[in-house]
C-alpha positions in Angstrom: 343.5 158.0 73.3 343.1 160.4 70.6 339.4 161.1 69.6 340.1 160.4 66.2 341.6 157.0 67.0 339.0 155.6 68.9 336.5 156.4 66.0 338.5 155.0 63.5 339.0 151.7 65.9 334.6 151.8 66.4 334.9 151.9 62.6 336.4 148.8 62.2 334.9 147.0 64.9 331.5 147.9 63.2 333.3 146.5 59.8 334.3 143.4 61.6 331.4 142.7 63.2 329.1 143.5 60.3 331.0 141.0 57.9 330.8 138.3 60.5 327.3 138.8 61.0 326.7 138.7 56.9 328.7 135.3 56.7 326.5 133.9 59.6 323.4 133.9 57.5 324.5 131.7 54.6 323.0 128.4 55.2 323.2 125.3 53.2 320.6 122.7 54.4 321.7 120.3 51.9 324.3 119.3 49.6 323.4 119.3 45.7 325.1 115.9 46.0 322.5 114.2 48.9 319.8 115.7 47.1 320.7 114.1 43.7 320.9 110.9 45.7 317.6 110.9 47.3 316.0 112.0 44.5 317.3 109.0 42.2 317.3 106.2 45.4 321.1 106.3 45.3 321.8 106.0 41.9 321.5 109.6 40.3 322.1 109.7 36.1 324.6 111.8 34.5 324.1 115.1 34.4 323.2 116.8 30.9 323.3 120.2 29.7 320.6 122.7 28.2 322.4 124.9 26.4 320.3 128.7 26.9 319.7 129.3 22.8 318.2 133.0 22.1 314.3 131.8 21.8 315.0 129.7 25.3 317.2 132.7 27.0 314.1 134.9 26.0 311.8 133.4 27.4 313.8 132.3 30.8 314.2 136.7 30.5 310.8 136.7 30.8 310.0 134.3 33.9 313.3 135.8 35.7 311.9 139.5 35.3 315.8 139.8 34.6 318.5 138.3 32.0 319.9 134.4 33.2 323.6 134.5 34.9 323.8 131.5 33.0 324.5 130.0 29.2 323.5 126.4 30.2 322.2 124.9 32.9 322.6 121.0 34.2 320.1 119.1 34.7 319.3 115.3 35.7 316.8 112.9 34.0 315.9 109.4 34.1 313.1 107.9 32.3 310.8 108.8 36.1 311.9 112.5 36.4 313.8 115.2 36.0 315.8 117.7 38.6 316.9 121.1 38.2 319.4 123.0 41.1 318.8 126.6 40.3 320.1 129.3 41.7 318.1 132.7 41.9 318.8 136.0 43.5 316.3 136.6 46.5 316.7 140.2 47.6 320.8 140.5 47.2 322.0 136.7 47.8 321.6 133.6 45.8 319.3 130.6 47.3 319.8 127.9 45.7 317.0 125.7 44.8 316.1 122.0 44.1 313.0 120.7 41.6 312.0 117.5 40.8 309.2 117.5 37.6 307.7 114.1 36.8 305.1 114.7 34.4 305.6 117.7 34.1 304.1 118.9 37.4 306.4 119.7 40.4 306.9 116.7 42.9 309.2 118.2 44.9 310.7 121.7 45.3 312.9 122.4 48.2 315.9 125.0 49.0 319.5 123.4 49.6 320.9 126.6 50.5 320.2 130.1 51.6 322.3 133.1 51.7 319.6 136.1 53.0 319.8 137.6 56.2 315.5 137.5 55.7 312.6 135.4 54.1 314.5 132.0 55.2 310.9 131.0 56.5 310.4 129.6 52.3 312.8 127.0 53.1 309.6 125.0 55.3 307.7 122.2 53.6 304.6 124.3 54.8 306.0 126.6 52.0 307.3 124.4 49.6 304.7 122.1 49.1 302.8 124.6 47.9 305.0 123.8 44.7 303.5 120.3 44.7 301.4 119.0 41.4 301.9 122.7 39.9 302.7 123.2 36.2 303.2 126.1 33.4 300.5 127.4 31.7 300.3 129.0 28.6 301.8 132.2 29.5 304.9 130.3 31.4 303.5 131.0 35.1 302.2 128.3 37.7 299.0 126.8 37.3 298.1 127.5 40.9 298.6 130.3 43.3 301.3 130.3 45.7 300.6 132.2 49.3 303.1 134.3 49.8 305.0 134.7 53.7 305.0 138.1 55.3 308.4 139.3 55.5 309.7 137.1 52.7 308.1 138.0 49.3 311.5 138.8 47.5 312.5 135.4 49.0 308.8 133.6 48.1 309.6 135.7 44.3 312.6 133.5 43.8 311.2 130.3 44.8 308.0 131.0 42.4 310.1 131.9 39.3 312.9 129.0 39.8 309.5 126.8 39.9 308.5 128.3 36.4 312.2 128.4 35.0 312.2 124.3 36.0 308.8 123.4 34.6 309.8 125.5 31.3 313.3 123.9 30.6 311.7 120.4 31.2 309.5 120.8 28.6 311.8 121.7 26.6 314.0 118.5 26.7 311.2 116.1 26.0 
């Protein structure tokens, strides 16, 4: 076999193998579907849209760090709650994110789905309910500290910000 051949097979091998181990690490721990339906007892509303108006897209710009992939965003509310399913980029990948806000404090954050090949470690209620009984302040962060996870601070990053970006857009439906 010629050298040149045998590289160029290694090469796509390495390709092969490299795609297949990429696709391995998407994870989805739960449907948005079985979440909506725990979260409501079985019997989740309608859906609604917030539509992302330039005061609103601003200031989601400013808890994102970055400008929202997004002109709306659904949400679910009953006269109890609220839920948001966000999606938000962890180091390259989405993870995709569930929040319940009752009161306007978090009751319940947890991920439905991760995509990263590292920081998967946030998707443990140790982590997540950290979350728990935290609102916005003033200047749109949490009103208590979240401990980080070594090894997954671009992971524990997206967590904290889809957190903010759900407390925000609540209260701005009520």
């Amino acid at each position: 076999m010629h050298p040149f051949a045998f590289y160029n097979m290694l090469k796509l091998l390495l390709i092969f193998l490299l795609s297949f181990c990429s696709s391995t690490f998407a994870t989805e721990y739960q449907s948005k579907e079985q979440f909506l339906l725990e979260a409501f007892s079985g019997t989740p509303p309608k859906p609604q849209i917030l539509w992302l108006k330039k005061d609103l897209k601003k200031a989601a710009t400013k808890i994102l760090k970055h400008k929202p992939g997004f002109l709306r965003i659904r949400y679910w509310k009953n006269s109890k709650q609220s839920v948001w399913i966000i999606n938000e980029i962890g180091k390259t990948k989405p993870i995709t994110v569930a929040i319940i806000i009752k009161n306007k404090k978090i009751t319940r954050l947890k991920v439905l789905a991760f995509r990263e090949s590292r920081g998967w470690e946030v998707k443990h209620t140790f982590f997540t309910d950290q979350f728990k009984q935290n609102s916005l302040n003033l200047n749109l962060s949490l009103s208590k500290p979240i401990d980080g996870i070594s090894g997954a601070t671009l992971s524990v990053r997206a967590l904290t910000k889809t957190a903010q970006l759900a407390l925000f857009f609540d209260s701005q439906i009520e």
